[in-house]
Backbone bond lengths (Angstrom), bond angles and torsions (degrees), N, CA, C in turn:
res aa  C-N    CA-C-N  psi(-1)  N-CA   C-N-CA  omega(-1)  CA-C   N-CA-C  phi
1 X - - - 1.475 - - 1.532 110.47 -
2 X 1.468 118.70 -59.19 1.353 104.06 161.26 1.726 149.24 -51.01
3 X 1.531 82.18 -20.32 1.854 77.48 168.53 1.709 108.05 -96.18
4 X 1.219 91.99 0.20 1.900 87.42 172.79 1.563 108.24 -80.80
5 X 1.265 102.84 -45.71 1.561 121.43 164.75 1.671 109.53 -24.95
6 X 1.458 101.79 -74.51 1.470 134.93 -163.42 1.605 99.13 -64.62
7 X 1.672 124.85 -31.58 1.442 130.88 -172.21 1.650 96.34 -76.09
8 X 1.269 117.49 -34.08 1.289 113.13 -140.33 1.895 90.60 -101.60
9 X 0.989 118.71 -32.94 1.429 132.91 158.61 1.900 114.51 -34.36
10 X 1.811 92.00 -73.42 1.126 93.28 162.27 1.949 136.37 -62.63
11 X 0.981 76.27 -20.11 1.922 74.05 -169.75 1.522 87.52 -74.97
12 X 1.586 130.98 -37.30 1.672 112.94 -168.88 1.539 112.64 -74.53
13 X 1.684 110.00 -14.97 1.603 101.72 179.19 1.704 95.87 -92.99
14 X 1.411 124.93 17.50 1.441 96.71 178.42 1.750 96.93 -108.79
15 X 1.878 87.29 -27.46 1.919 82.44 165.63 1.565 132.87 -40.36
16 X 1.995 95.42 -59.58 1.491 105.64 170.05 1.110 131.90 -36.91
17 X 1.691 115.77 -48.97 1.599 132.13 -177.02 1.521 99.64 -59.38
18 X 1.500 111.78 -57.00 1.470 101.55 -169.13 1.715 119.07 -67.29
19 X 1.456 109.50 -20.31 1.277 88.01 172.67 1.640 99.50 -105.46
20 X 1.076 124.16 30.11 1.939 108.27 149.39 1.542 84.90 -103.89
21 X 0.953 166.15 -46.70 1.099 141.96 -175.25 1.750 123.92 -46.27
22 X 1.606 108.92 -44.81 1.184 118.90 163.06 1.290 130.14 -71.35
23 X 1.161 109.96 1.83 1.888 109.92 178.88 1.698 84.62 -112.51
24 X 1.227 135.92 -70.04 1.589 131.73 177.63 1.620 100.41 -20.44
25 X 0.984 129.16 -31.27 1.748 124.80 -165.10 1.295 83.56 -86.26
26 X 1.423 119.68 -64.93 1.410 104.97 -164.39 1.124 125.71 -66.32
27 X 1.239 136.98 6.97 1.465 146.52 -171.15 1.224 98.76 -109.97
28 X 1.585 135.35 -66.31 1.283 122.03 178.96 1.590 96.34 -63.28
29 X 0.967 133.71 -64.43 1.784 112.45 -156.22 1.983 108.28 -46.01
30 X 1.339 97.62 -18.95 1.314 101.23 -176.88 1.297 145.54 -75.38
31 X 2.200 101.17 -34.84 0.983 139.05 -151.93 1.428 78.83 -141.93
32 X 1.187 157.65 -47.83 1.387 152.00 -166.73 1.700 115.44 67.64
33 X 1.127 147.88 -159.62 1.023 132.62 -131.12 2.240 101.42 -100.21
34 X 1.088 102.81 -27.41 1.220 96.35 160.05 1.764 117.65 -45.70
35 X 1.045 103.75 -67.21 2.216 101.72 177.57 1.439 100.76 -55.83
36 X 1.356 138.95 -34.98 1.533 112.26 -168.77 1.968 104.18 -87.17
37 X 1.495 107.22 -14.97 1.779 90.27 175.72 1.192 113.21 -91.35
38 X 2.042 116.60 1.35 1.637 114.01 179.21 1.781 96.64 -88.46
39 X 1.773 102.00 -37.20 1.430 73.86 172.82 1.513 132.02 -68.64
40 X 1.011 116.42 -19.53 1.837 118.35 -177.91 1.329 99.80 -58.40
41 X 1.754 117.18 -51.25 1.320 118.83 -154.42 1.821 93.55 -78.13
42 X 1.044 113.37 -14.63 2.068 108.17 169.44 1.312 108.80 -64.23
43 X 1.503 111.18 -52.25 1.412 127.61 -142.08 1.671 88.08 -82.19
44 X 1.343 114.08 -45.51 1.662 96.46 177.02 1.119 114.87 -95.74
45 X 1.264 144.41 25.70 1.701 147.61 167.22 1.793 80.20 -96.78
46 X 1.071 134.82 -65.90 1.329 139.38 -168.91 1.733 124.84 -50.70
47 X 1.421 109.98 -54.01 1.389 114.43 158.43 1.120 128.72 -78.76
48 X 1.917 115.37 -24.11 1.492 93.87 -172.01 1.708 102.09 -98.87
49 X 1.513 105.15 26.47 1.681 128.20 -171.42 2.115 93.08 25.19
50 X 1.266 98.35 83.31 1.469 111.06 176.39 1.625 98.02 -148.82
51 X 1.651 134.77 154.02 0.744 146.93 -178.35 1.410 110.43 -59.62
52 X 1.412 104.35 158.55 1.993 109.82 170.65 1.349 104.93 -74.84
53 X 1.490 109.69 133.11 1.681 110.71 169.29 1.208 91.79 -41.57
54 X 1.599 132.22 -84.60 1.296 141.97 -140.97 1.689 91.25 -130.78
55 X 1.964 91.52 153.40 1.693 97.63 159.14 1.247 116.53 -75.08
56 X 1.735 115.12 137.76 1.193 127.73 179.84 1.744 114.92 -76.02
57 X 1.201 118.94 70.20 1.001 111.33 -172.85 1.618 131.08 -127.32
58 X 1.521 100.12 29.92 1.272 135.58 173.14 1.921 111.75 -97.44
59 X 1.526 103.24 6.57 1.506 107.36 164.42 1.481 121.30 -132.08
60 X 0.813 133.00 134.21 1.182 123.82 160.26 1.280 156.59 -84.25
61 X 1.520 123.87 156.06 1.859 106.52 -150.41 1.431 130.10 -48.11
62 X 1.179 97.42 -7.19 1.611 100.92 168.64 1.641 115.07 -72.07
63 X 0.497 111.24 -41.87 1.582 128.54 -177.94 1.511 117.17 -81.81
64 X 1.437 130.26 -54.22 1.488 133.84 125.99 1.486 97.25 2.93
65 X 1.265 126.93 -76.72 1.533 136.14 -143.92 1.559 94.72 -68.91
66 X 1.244 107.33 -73.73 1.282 109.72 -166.16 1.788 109.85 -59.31
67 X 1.271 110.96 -27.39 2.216 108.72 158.63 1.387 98.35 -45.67
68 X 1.279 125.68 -73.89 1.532 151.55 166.84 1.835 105.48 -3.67
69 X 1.250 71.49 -88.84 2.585 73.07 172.71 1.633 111.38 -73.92
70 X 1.405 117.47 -26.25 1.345 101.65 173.91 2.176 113.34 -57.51
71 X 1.445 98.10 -52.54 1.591 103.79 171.89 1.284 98.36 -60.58
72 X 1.053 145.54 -58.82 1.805 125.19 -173.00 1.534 105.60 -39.32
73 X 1.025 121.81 -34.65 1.820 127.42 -149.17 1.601 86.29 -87.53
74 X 1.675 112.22 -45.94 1.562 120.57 -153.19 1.860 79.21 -67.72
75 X 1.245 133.77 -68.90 1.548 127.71 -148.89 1.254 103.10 -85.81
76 X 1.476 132.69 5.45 1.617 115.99 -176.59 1.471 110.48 -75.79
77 X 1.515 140.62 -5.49 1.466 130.63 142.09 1.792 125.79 -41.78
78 X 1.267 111.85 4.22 1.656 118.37 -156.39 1.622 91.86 -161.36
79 X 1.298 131.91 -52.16 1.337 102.92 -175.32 1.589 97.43 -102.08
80 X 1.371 147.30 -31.79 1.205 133.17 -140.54 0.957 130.84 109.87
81 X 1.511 114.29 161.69 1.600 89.02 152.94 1.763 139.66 -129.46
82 X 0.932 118.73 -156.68 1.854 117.71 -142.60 1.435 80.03 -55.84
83 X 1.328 97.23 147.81 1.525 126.27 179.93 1.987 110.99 -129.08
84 X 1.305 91.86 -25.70 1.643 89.37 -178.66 1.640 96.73 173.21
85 X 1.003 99.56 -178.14 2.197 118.67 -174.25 1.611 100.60 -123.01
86 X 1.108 96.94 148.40 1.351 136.28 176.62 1.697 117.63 -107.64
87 X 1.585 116.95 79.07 1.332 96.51 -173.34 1.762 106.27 -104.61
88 X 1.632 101.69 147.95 1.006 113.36 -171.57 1.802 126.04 -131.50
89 X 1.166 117.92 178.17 1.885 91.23 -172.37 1.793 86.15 -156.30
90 X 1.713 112.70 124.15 1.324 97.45 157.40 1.342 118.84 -87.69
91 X 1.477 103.41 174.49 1.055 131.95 -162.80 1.100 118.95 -48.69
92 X 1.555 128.56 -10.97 1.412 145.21 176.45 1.710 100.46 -92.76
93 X 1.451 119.67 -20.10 1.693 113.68 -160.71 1.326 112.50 108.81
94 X 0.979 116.84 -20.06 2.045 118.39 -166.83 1.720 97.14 -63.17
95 X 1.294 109.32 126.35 1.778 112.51 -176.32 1.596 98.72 -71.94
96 X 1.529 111.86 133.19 1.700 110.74 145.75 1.175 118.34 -123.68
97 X 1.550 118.23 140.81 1.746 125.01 160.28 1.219 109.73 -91.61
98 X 0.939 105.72 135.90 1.984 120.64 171.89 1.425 105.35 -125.72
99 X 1.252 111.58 116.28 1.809 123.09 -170.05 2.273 90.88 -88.04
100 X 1.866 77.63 142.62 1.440 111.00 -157.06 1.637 90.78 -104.54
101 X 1.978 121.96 113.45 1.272 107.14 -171.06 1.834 99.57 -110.14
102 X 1.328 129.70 165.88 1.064 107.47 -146.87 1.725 109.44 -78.49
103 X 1.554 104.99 -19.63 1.371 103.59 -174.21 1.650 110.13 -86.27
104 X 1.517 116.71 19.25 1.418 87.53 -177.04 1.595 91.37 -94.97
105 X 1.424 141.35 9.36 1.349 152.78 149.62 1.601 110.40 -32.65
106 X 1.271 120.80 94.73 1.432 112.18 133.77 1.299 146.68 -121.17
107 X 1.253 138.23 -143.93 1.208 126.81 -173.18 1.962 117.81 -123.65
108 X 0.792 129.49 -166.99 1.482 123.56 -176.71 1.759 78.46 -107.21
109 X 1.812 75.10 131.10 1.728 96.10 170.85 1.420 104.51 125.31
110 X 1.603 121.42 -28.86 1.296 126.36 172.24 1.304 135.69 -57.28
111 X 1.205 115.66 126.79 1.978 122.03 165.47 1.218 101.43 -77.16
112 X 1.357 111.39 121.94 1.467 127.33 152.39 1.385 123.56 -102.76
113 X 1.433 117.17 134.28 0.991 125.20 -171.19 1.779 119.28 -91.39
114 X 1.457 115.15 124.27 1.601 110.43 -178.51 1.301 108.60 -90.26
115 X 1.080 101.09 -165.43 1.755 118.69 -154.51 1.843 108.12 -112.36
116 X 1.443 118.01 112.38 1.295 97.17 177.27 1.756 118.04 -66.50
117 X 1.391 112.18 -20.38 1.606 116.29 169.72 1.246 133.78 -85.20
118 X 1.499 111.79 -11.86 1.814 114.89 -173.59 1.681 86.22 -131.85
119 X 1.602 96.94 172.95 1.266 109.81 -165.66 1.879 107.91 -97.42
120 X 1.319 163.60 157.41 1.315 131.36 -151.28 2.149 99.63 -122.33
121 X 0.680 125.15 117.58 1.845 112.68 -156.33 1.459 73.74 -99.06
122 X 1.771 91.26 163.03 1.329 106.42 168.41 1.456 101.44 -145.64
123 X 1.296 103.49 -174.77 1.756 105.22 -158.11 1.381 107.38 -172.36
124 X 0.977 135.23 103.83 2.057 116.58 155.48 1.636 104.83 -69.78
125 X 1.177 87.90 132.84 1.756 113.33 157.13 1.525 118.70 -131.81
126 X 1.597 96.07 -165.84 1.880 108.99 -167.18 1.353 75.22 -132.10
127 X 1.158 115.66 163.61 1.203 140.25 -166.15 2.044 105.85 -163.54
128 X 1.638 96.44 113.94 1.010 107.48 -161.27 1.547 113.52 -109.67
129 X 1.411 128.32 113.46 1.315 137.46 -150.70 1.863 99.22 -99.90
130 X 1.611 120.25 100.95 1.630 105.11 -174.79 1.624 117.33 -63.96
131 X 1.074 128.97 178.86 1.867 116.72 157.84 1.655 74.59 -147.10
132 X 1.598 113.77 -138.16 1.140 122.66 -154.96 1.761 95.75 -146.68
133 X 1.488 112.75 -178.87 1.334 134.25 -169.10 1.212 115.39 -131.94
134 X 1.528 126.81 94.93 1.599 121.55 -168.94 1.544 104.53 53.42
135 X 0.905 136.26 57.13 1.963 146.26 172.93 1.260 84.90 52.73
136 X 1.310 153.36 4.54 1.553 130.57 145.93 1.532 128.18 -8.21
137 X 1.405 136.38 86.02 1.483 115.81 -175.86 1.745 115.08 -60.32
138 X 0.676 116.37 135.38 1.728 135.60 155.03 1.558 104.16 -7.12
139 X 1.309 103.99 -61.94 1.537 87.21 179.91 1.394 136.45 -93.51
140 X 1.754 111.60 7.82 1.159 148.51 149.59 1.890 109.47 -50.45
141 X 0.898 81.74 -64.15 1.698 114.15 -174.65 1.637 105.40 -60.33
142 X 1.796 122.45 -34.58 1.401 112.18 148.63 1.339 137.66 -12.32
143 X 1.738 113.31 -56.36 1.089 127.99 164.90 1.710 152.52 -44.89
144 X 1.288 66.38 -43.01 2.424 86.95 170.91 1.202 96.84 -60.05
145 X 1.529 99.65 158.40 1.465 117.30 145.54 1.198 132.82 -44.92
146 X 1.793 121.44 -61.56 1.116 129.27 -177.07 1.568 123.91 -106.45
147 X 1.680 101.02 85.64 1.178 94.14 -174.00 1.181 143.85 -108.60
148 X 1.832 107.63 36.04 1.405 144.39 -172.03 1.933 88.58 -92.81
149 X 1.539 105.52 -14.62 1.601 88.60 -172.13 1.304 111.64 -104.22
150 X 1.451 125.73 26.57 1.441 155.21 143.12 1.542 113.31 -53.96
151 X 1.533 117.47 -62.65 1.518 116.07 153.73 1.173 116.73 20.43
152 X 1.465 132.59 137.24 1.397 130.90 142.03 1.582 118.84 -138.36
153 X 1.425 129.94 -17.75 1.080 136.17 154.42 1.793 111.85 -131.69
154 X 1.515 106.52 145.29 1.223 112.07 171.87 1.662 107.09 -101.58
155 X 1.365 125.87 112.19 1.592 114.88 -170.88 1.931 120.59 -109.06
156 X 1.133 112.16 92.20 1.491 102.59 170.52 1.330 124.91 -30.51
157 X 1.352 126.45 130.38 1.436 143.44 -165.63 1.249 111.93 -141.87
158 X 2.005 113.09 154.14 1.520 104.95 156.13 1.868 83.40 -131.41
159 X 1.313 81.86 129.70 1.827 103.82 -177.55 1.874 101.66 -79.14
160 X 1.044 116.32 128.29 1.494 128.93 -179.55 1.728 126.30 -119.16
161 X 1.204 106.18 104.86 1.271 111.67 -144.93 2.063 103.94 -110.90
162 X 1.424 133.46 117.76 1.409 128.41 156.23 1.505 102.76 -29.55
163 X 0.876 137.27 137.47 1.653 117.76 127.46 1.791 130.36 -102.34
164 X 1.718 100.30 109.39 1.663 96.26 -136.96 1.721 84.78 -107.35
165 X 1.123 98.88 6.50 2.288 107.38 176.28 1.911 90.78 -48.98
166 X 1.495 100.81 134.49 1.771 102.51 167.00 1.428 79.42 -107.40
167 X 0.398 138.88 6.55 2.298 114.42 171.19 1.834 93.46 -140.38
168 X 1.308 102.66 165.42 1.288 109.36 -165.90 2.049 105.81 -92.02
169 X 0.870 132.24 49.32 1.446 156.33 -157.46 1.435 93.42 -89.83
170 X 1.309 142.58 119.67 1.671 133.07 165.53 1.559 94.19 -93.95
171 X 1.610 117.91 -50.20 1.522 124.24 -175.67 1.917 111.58 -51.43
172 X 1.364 121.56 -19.30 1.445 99.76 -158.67 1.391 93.06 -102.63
173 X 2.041 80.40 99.66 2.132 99.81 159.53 0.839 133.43 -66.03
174 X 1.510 121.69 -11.26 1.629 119.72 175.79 1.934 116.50 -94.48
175 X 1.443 107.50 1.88 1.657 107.43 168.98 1.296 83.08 -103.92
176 X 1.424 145.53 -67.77 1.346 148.40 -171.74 1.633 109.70 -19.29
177 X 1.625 102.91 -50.42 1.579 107.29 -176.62 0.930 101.29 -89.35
178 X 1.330 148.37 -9.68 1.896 129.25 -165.71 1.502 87.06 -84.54
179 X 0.993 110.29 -60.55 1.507 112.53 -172.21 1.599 148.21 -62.99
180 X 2.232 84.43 4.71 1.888 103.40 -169.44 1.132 104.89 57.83
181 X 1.312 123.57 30.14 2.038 106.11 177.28 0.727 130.56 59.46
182 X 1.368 103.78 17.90 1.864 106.89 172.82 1.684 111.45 64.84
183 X 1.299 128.49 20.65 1.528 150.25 -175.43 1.579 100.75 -59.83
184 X 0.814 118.06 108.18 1.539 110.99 178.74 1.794 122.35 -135.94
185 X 1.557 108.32 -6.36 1.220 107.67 166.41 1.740 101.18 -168.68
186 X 1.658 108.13 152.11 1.422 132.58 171.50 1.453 114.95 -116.78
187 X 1.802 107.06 94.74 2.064 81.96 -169.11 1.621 80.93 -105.85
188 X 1.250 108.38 126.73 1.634 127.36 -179.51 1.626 100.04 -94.94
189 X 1.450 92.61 171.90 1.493 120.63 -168.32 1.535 105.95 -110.43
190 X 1.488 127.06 177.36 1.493 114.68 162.82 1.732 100.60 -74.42
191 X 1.826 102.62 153.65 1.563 83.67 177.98 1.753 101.33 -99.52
192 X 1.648 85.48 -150.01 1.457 116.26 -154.64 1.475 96.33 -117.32
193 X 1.203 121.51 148.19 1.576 124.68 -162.61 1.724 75.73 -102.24
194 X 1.376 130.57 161.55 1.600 139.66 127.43 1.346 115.40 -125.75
195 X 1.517 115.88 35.10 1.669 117.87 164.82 1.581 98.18 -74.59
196 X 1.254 128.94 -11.03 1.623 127.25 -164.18 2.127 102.16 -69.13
197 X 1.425 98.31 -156.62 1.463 95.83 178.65 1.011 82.50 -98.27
198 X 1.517 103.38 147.60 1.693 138.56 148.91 1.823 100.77 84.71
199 X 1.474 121.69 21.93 1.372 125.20 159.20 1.646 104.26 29.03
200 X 0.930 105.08 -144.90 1.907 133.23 -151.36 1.910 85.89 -67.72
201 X 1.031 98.15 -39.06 2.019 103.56 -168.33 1.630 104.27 -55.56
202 X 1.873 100.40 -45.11 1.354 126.64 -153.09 2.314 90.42 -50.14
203 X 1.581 99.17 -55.00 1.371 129.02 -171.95 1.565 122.51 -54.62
204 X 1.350 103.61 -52.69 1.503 122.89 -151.78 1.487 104.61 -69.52
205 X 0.888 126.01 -38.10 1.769 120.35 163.18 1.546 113.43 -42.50
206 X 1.496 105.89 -43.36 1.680 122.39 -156.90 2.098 103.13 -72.45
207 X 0.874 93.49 -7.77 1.943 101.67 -145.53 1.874 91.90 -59.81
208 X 1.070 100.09 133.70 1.587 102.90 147.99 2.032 114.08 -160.05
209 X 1.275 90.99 154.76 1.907 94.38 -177.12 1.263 94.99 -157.01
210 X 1.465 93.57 136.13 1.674 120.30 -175.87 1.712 101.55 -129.74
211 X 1.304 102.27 138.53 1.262 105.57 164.52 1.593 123.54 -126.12
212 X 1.383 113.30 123.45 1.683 120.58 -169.69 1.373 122.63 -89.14
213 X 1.175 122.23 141.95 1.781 109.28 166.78 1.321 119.79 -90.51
214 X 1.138 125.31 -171.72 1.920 116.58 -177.00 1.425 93.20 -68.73
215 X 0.854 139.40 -32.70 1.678 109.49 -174.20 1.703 94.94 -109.85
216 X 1.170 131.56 69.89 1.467 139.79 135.83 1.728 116.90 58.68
217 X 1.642 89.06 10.45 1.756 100.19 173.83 1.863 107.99 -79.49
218 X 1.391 111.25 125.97 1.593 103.19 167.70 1.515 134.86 -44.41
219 X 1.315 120.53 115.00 1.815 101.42 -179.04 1.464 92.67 -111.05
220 X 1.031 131.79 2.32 1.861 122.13 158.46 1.491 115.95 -174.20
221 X 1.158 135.40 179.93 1.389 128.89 -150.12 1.839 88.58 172.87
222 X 1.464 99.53 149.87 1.337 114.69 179.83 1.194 123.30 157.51
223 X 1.401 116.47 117.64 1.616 121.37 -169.67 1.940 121.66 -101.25
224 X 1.356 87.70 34.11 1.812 76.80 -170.65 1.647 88.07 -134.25
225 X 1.248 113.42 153.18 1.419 124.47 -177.87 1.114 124.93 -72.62
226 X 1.648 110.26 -19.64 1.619 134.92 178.65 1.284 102.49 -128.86
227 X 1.410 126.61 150.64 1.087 124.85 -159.20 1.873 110.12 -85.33
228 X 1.500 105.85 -36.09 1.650 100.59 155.80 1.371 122.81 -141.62
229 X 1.240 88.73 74.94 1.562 130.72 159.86 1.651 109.62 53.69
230 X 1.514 119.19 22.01 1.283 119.02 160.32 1.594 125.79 -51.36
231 X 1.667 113.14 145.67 1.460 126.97 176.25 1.550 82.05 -34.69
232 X 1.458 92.76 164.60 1.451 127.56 169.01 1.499 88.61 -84.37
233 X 1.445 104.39 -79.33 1.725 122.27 -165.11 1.365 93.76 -24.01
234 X 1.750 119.51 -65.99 1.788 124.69 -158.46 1.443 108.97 -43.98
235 X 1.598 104.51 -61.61 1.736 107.41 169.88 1.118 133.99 -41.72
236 X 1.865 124.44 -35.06 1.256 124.10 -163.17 2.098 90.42 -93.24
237 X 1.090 110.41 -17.37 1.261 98.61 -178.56 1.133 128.52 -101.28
238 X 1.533 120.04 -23.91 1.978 125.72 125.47 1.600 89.38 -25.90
239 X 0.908 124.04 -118.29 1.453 133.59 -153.31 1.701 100.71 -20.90
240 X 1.241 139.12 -54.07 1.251 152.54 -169.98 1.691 98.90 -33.81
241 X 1.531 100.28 -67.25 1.133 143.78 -143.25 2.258 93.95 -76.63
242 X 1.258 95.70 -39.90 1.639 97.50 -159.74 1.634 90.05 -81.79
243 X 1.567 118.24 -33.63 1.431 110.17 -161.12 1.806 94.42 -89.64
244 X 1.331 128.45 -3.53 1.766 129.62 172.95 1.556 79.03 -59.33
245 X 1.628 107.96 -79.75 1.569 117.90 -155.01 1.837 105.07 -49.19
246 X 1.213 108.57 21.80 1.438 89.70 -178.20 1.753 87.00 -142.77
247 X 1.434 97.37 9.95 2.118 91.90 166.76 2.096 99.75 73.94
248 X 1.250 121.63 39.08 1.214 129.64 -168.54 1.599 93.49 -155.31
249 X 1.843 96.67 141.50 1.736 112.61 157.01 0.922 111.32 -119.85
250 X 1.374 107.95 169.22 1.677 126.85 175.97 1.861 76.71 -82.45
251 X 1.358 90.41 148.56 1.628 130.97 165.79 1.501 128.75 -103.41
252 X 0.981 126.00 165.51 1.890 134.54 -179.76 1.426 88.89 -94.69
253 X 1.426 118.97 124.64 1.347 130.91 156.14 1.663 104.61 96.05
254 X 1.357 107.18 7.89 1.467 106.41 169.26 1.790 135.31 -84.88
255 X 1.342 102.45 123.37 1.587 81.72 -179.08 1.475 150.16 -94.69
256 X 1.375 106.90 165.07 1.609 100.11 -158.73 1.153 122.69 -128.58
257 X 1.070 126.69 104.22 1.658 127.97 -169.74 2.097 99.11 -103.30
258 X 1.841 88.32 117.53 1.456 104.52 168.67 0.841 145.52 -85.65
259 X 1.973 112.30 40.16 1.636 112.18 -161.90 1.723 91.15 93.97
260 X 1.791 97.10 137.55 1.551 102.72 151.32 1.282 122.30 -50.78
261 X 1.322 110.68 145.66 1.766 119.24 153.50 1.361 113.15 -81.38
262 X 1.312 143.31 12.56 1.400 135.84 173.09 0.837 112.40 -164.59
263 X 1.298 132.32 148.85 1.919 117.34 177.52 1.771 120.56 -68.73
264 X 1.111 92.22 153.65 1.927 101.36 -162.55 1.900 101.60 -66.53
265 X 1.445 89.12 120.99 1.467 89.16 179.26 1.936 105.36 -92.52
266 X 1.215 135.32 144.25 1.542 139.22 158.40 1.390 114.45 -72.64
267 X 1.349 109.88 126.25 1.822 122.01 169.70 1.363 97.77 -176.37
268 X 1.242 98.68 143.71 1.629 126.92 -151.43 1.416 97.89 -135.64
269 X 1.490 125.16 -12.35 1.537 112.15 -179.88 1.223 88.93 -148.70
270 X 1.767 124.11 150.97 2.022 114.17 147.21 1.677 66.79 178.29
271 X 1.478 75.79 146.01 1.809 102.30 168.19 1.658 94.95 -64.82
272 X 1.439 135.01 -52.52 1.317 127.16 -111.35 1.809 76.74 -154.58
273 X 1.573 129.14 141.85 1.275 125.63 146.20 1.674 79.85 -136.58
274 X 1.478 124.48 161.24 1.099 122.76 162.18 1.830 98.19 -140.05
275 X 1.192 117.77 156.15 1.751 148.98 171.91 1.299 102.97 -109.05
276 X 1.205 86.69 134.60 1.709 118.00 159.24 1.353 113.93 -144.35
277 X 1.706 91.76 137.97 1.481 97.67 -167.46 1.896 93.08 -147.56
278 X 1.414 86.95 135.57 1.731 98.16 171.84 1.984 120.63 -128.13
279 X 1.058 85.74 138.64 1.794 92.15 -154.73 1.374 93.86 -131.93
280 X 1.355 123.98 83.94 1.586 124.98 -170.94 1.358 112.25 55.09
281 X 1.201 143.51 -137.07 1.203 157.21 -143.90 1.709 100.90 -117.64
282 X 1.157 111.53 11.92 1.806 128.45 166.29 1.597 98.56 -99.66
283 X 1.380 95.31 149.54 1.756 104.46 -178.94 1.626 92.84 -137.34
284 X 1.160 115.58 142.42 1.729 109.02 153.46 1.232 94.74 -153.18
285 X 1.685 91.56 174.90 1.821 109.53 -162.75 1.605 88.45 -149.00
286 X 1.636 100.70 136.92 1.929 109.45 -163.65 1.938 77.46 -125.15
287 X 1.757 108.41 128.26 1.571 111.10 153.12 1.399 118.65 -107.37
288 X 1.202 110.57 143.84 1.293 111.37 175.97 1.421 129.98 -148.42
289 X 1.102 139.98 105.95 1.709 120.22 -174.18 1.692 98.12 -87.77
290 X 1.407 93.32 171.92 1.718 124.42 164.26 1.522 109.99 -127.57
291 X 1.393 105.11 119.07 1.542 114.26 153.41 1.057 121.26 -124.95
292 X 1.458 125.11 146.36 1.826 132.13 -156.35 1.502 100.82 -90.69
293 X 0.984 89.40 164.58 2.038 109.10 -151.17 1.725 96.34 -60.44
């Protein structure tokens, strides 16, 4: 039984290799040698969580994208794979997805480790778990109007972010995407059921998340589920819509983070950060330390 185990292990990491090997062909034969040295320069700003020599901004987002899933494919031996999206918007409006792999998931109680080369952001978010509507699949369910009432858990989070930008640029989406945003950890809370009456709607007025340092000073705060106050439905179907054009659906049980709830605070060391988050007449509390690499 164990070497069937051990066969079957191996045969899926030789699958993986062969198809990052087969999309790498198609990207350089495509893009030619410019896309294969932006992907190196992703793939090691990304793993060795150290800044970009330079902004990649001699490609364009098409190409970004496909760096983007090629590195998902390159690290899913170590993180997994996609578990949910990360959508995000700079400061100008420009949309970003940052793909969610399953191990960067943890739980309240976790040490995370920072980066001696990048700076480590932090953030509270909600974290939104889909199910379905009368066995409706998810990507069926694209279609409705209301598709915040897809929902099945609402989950307290503090979103943990590289920051692997070499120039101080918030607008440049095409290093932003090669690199998934520098996404490197989800330490979640217990969640929140919304099978009850009035689901995600019942909540979303109620929302607030604070995040503390060891000595109980605020490093962010924010009461809206989206960061400026967009539909649920609009977001999940942007998102719907960007992962079609990329030959991908949203899934049942996938997760979804809608934008921070507070602006990203920097800390690179603390015994202790703790979250608080209130979601109607639900309370939770997320612990977490940071120690440097």
């Amino acid at each position: 039984m164990r070497q069937l185990v051990k066969r079957k292990k191996l045969n899926i990491r030789i699958l993986v290799l062969g198809v990052f090997v087969m999309a790498l062909m198609t990207l350089v034969s495509a893009r030619g040698d410019i896309a294969k040295d932006r992907f190196h320069e992703a793939r090691e700003a990304f793993v060795e969580r150290k800044k970009l020599k330079s902004p990649l901004s001699d490609i364009d987002l098409k190409t970004a994208i496909e760096i983007q899933d090629l590195l998902m494919l390159d690290v899913a031996a170590e993180f997994g794979s996609t578990a949910g999206y990360f959508q995000a918007l700079t400061p100008g409006g420009r949309p970003l997805l940052g793909v969610l792999l399953e191990n960067m998931f943890t739980s309240t109680g976790a040490t995370v480790v920072a980066s001696n080369s990048a700076d480590l952001q932090l953030a509270p978010a909600w974290v939104l778990r889909l199910g379905s509507i009368n066995s409706t699949t998810v990507s069926q369910a694209s279609e409705v109007d209301d598709l915040a009432s897809i929902t099945s858990e609402l989950i307290p989070a503090v979103l943990i972010r590289d920051d692997l930008m070499g120039e101080p640029n918030s607008e440049a989406i095409t290093s932003q995407t090669a690199v998934n945003l520098g996404i490197r950890y989800v330490v979640m809370g217990h969640p929140i059921s919304l099978s009850g009456h009035g689901g995600l709607q019942a909540v979303s007025g109620t929302l607030n998340a604070t995040l503390l340092d060891s000595d109980g000073v605020t490093l962010s705060e924010g009461d809206r589920l989206t960061p400026d106050g967009a539909r649920v439905s609009l977001l999940i179907r942007k998102i719907a819509g960007g992962l079609k054009a990329r030959g991908r659906q949203l899934r049942a049980n996938d997760l979804i983070i809608l934008g921070s709830a507070g602006p990203v605070a920097v800390l690179n060391d603390s015994p202790r950060v703790v979250g608080r988050f209130e979601a109607g007449a639900e309370t939770r509390k997320i612990v977490l330390a940071i120690r440097p690499e």
